[in-house]
Backbone as numpy.savetxt, mean C-alpha at the origin, in Angstrom:
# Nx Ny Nz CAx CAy CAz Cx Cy Cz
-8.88 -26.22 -14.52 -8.23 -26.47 -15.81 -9.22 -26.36 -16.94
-10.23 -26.96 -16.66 -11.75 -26.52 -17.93 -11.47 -25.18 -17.85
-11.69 -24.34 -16.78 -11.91 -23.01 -17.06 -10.87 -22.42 -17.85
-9.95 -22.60 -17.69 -8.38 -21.83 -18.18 -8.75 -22.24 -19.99
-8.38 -24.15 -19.93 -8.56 -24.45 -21.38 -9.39 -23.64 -22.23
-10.88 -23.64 -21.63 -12.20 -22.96 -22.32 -11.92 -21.49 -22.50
-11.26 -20.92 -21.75 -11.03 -19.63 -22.22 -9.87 -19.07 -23.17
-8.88 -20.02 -22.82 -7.96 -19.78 -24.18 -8.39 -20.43 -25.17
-9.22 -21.35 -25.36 -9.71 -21.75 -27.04 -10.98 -20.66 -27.38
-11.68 -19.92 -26.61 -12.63 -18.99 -27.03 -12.11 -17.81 -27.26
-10.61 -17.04 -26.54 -10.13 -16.15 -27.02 -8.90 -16.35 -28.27
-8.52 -17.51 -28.56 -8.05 -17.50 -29.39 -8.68 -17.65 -30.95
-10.03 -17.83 -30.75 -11.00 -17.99 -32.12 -11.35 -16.52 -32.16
-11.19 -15.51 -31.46 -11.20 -13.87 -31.95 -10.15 -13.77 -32.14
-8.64 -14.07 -32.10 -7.49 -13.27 -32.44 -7.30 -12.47 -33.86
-7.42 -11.88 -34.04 -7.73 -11.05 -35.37 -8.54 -10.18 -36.05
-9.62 -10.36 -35.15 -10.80 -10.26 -35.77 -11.19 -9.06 -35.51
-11.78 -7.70 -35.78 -11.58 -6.33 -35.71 -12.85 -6.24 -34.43
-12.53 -5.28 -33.40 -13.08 -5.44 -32.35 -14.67 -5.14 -32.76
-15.23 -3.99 -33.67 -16.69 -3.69 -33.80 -17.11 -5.05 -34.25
-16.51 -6.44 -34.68 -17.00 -7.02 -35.33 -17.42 -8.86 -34.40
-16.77 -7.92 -33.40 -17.07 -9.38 -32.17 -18.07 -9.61 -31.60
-19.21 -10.46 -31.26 -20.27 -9.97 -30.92 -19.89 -11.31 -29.40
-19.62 -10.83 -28.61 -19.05 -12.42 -27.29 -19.34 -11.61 -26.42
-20.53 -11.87 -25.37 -20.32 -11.68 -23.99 -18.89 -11.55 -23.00
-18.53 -12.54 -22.99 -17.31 -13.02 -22.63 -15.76 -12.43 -23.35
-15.85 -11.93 -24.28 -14.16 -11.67 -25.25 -14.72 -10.09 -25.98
-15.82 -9.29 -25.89 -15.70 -8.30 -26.44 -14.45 -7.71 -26.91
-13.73 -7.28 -25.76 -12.64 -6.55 -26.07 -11.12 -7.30 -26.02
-11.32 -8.60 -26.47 -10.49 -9.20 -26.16 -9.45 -9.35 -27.74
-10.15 -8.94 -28.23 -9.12 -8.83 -29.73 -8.57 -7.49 -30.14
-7.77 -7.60 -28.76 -6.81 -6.46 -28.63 -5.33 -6.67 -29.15
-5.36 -7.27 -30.38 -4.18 -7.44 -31.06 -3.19 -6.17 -30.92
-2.06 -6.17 -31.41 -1.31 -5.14 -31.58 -1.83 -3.85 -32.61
-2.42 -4.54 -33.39 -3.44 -3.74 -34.76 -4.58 -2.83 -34.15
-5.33 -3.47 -32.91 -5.98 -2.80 -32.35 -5.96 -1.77 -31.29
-4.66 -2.14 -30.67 -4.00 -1.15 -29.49 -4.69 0.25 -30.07
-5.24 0.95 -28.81 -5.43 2.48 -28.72 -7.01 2.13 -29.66
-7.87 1.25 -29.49 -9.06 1.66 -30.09 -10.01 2.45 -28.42
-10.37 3.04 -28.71 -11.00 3.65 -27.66 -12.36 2.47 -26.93
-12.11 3.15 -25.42 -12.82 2.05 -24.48 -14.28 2.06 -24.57
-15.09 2.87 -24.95 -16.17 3.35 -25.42 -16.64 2.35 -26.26
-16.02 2.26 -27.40 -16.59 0.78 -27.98 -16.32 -0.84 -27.59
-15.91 -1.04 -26.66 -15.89 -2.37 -25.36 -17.48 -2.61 -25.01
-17.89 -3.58 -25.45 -19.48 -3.49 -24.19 -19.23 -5.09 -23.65
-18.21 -4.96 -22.75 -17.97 -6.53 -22.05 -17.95 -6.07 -20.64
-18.87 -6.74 -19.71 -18.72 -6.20 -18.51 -17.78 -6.82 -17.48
-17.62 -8.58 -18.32 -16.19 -8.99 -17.42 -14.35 -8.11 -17.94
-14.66 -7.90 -18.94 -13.18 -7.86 -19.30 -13.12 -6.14 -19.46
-13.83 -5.37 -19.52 -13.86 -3.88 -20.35 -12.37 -3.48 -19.91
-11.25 -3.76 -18.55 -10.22 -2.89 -18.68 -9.37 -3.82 -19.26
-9.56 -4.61 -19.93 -8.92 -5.72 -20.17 -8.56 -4.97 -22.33
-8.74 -4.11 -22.82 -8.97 -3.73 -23.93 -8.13 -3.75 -24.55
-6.78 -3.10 -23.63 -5.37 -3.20 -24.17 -4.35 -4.82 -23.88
-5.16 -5.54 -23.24 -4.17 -6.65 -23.04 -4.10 -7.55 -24.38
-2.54 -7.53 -24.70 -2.61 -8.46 -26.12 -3.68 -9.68 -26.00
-4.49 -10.81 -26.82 -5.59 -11.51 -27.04 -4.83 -12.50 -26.04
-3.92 -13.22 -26.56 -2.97 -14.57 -26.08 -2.32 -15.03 -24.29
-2.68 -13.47 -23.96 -3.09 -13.25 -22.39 -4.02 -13.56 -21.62
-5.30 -13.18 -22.67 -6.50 -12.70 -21.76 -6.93 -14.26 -21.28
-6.41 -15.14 -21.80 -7.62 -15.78 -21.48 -7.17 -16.29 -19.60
-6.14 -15.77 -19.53 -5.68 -15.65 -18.07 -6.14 -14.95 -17.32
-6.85 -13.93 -17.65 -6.88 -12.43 -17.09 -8.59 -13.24 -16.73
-9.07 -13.66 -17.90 -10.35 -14.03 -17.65 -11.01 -15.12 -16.62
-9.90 -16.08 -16.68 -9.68 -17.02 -15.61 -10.15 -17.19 -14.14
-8.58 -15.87 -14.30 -8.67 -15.27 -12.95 -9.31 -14.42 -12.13
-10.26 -13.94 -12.99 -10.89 -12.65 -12.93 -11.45 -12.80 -11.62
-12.12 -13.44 -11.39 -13.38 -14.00 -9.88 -11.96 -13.82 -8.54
-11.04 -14.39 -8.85 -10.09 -14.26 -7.29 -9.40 -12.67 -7.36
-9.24 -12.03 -8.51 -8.83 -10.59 -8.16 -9.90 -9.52 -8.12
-11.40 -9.80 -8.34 -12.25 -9.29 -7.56 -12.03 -9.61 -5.98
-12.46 -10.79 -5.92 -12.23 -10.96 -4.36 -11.87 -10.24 -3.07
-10.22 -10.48 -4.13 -8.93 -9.58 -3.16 -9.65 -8.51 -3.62
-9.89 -7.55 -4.62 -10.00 -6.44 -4.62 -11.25 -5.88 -3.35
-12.34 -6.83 -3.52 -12.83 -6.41 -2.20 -12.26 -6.34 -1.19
-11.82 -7.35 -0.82 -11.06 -7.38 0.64 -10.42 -6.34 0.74
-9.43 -5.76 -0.11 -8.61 -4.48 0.34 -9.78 -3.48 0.12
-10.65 -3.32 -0.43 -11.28 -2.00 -0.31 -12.07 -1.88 1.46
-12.58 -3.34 1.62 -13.18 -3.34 3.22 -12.54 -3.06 4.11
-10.99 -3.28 3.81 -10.45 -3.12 5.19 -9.70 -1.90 5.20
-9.89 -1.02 3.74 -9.19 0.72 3.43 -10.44 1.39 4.38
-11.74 0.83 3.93 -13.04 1.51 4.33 -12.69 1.19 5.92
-11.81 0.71 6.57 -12.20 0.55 7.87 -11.09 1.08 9.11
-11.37 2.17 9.71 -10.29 2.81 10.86 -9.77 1.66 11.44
-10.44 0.90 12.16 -10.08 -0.42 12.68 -8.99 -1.60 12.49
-9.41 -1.95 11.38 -8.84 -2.79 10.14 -7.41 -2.56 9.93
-7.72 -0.49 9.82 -6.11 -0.40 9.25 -5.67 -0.19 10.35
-5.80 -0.03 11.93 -5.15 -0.12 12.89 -4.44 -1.50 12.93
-5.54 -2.63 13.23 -4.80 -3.65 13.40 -3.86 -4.35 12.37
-3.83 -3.68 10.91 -3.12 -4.22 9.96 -1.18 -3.33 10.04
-1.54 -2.29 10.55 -0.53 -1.24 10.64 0.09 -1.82 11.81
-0.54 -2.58 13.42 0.29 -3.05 14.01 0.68 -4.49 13.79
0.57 -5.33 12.88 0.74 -6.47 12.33 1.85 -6.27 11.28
1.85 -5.44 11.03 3.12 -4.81 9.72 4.14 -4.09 10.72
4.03 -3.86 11.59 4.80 -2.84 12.36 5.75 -4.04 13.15
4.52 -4.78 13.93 5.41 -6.05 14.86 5.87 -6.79 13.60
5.94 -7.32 12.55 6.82 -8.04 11.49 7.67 -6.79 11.14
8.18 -6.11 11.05 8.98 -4.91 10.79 10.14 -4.91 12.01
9.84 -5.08 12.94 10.71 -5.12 14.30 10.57 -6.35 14.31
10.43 -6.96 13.71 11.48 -8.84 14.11 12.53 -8.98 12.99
12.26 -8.53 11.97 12.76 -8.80 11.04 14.08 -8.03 11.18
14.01 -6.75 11.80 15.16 -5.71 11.99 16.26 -6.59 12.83
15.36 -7.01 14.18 16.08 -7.86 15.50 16.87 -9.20 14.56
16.17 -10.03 13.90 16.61 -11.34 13.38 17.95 -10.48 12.56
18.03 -9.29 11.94 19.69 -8.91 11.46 20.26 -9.06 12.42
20.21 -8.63 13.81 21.22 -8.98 14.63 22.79 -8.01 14.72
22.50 -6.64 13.68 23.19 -6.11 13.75 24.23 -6.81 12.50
23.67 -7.58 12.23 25.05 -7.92 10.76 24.73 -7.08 9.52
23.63 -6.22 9.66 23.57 -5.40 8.20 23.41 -4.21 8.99
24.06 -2.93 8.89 24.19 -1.35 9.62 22.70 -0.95 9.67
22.82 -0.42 10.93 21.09 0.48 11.23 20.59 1.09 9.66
22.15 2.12 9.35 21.82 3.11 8.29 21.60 2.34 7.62
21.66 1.57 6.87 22.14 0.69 5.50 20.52 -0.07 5.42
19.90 -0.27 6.83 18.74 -0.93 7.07 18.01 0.41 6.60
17.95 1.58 7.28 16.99 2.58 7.23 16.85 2.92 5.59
17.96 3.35 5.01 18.08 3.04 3.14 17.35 2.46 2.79
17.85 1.44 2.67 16.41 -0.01 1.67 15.11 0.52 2.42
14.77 0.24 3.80 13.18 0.95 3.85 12.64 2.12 3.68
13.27 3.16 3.22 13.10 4.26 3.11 13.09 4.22 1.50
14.10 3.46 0.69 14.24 3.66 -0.82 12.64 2.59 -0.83
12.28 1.90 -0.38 11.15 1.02 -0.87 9.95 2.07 -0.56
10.01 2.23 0.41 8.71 3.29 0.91 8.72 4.45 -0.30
9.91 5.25 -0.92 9.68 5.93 -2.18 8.66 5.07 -3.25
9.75 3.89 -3.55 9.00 3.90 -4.61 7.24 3.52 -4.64
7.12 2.80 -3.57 5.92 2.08 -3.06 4.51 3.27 -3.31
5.59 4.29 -2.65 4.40 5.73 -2.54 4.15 6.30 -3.86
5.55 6.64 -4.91 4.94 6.82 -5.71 4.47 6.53 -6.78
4.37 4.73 -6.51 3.65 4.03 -7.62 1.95 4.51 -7.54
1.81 4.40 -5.68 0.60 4.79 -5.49 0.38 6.27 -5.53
0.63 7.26 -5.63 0.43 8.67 -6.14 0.51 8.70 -7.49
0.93 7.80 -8.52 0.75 8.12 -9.64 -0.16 7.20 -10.35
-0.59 6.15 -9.44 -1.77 5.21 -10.18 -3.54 5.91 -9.65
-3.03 6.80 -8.00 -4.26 7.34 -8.04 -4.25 9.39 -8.57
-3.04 9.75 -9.51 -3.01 10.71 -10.15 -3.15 11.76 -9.12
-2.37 12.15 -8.35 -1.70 12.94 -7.09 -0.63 14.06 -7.66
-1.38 15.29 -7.38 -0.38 15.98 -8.17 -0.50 17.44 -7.31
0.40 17.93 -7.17 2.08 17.49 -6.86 2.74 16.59 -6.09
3.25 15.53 -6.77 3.45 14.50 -5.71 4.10 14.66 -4.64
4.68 15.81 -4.34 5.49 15.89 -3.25 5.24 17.02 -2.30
4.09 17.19 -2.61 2.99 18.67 -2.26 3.56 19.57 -2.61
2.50 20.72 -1.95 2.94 22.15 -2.01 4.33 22.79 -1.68
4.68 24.06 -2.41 6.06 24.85 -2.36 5.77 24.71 -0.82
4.80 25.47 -0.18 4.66 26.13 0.77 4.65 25.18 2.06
4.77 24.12 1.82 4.85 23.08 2.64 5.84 22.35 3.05
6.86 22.46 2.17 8.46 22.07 1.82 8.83 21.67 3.50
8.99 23.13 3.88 9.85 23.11 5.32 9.35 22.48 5.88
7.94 22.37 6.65 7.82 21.47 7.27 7.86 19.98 7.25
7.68 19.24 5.43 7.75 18.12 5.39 9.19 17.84 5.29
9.91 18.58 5.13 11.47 18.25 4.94 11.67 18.26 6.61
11.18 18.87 7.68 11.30 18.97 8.98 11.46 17.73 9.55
9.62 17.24 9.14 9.20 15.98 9.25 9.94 14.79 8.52
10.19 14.76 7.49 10.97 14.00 7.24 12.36 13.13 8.06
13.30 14.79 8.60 14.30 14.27 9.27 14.00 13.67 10.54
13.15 14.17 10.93 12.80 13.81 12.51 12.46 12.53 12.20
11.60 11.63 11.14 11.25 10.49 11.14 12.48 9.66 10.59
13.08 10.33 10.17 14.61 9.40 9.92 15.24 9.11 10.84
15.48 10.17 12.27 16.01 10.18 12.87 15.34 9.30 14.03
14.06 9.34 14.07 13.56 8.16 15.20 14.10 7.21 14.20
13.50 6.55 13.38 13.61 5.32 12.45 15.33 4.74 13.25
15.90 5.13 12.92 17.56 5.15 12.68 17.78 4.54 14.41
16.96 5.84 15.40 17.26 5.47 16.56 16.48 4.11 17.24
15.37 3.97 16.45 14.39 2.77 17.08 15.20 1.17 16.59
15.64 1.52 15.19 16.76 0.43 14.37 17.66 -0.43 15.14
18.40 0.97 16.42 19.88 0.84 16.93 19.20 -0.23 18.31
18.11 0.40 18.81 17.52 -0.07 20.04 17.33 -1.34 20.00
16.61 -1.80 18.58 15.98 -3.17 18.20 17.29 -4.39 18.88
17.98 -3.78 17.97 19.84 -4.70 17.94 20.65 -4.78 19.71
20.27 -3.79 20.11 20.52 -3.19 21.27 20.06 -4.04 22.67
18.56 -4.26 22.59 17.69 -4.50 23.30 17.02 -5.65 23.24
16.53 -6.42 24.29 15.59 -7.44 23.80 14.32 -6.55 23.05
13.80 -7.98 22.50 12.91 -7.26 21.04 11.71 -6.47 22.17
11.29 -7.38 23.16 9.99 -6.63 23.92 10.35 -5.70 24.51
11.30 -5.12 25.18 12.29 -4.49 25.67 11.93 -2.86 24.95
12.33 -2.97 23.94 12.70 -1.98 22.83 11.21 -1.72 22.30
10.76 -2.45 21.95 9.04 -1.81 21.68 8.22 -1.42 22.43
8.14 -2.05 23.61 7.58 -1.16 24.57 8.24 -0.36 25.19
9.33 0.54 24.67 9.70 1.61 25.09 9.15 2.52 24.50
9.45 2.06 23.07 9.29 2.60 22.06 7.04 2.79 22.44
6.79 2.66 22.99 5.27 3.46 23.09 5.16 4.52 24.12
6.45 4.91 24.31 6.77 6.25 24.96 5.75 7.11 24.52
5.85 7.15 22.96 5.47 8.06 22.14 4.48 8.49 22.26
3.22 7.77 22.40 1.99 8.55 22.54 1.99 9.57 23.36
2.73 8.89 24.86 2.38 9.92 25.69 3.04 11.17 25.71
3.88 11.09 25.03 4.42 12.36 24.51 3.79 13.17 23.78
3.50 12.23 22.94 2.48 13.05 21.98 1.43 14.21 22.51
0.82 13.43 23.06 -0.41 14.26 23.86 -0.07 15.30 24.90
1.40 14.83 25.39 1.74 16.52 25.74 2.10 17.69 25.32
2.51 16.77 24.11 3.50 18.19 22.93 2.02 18.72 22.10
1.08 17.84 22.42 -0.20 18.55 21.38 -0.84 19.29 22.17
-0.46 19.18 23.82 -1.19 20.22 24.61 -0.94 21.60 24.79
0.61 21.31 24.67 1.52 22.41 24.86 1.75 23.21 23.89
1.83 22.82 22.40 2.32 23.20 21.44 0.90 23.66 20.37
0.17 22.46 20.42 -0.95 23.23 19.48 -2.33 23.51 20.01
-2.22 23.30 21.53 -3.23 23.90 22.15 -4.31 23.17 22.55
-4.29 21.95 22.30 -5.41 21.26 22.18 -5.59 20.66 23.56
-6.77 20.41 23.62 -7.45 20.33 25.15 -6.78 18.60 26.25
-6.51 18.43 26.94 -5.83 17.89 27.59 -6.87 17.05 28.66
-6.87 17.88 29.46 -8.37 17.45 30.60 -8.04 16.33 31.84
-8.30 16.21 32.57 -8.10 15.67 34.05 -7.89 13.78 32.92
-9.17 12.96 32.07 -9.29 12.07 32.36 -7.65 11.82 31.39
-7.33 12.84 30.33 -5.92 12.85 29.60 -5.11 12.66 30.33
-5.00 13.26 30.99 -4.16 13.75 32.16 -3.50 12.56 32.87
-4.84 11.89 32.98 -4.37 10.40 34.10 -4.04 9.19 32.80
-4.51 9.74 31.74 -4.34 8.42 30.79 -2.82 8.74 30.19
-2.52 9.93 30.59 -0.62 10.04 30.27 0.21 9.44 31.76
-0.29 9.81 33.00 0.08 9.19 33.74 0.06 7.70 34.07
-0.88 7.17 33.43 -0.83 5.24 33.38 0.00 5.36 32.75
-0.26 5.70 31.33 0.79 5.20 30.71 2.07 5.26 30.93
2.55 6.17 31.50 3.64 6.44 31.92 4.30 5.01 32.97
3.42 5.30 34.16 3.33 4.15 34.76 3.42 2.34 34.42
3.14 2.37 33.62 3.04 1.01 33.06 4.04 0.90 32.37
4.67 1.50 31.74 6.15 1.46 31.01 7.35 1.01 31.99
């Protein structure tokens, strides 16, 4: 509460005051009144607040507050983007909450109607992130169309069918079926794009198989 107080009484003693004329470690660019909107970032020399330039004054002192816990997080997500690992085990932690949540409908809201909402969220989700990291063409190449429109249906069409199974099936039931897939995978990549296979593949499609 000191911290919060102390920073809204230090950014509110710049409110007005024309930004070349602030001299604060702490609030450089913080007399970002409406008057000041669009002064260029170049003249900011604050190293806590510099993207902070456009936030009206009567904000910041929130922004400033908080600043130390959304570094934080911001590390944390960059360590665990930087990490193959990380995003494995985060992708099957999102995946197993994704299939409970489907099972707990119970079939009272339609497969399709389920596949919609996650599919309309996954739009927008993606292209908040293609347009905050400036991705262009967001929807790729001409020349690419067919196949991602290919891909597309085919992933609708598992989605839709893994949905029906969830409701269908006990929950363990249905997911470990559902890891059919790899081993499929690795045959359709042997067969289809050529790629090398080999005795120890070979037996690691046959466990798996086995163990299912």
């Amino acid at each position: 509460s000191g911290m919060l107080s102390s920073a809204w009484a230090h950014g509110m003693a710049h409110e007005g005051t024309p930004l070349a004329a602030i001299d604060c470690t702490a609030h450089a660019d913080a007399a970002a009144t409406p008057a000041h909107e669009g002064t260029p970032l170049v003249t900011v020399d604050c190293a806590a607040c510099a993207d902070a330039a456009s936030m009206p004054l009567r904000r910041h002192w929130l922004f400033v507050a908080t600043r130390p816990m959304v570094d934080a997080a911001r590390g944390v997500s960059a360590a665990v983007w930087a990490s193959g690992a990380a995003c494995s085990v985060l992708a099957a932690l999102l995946f197993a909450a994704n299939s409970l949540l489907v099972k707990l409908l119970g079939g009272r809201v339609p497969s399709t109607q389920v596949v919609l909402v996650r599919s309309c969220v996954s739009l927008v989700l993606c292209l908040w992130a293609a347009l905050a990291k400036k991705m262009y063409p967001i929807f790729g190449q001409r020349r690419h169309y067919g196949m991602l429109l290919m891909r597309g249906l085919f992933g609708a069409a598992a989605m839709q069918s893994f949905y029906v199974a969830l409701v269908k099936l006990p929950l363990a039931d249905a997911v470990t079926l559902f890891f059919f897939s790899p081993a499929m995978t690795t045959v359709a990549a042997w067969l289809v794009l050529k790629e090398p296979l080999g005795l120890r593949g070979a037996a690691g499609v046959v466990v798996s198989l086995a163990g299912l």
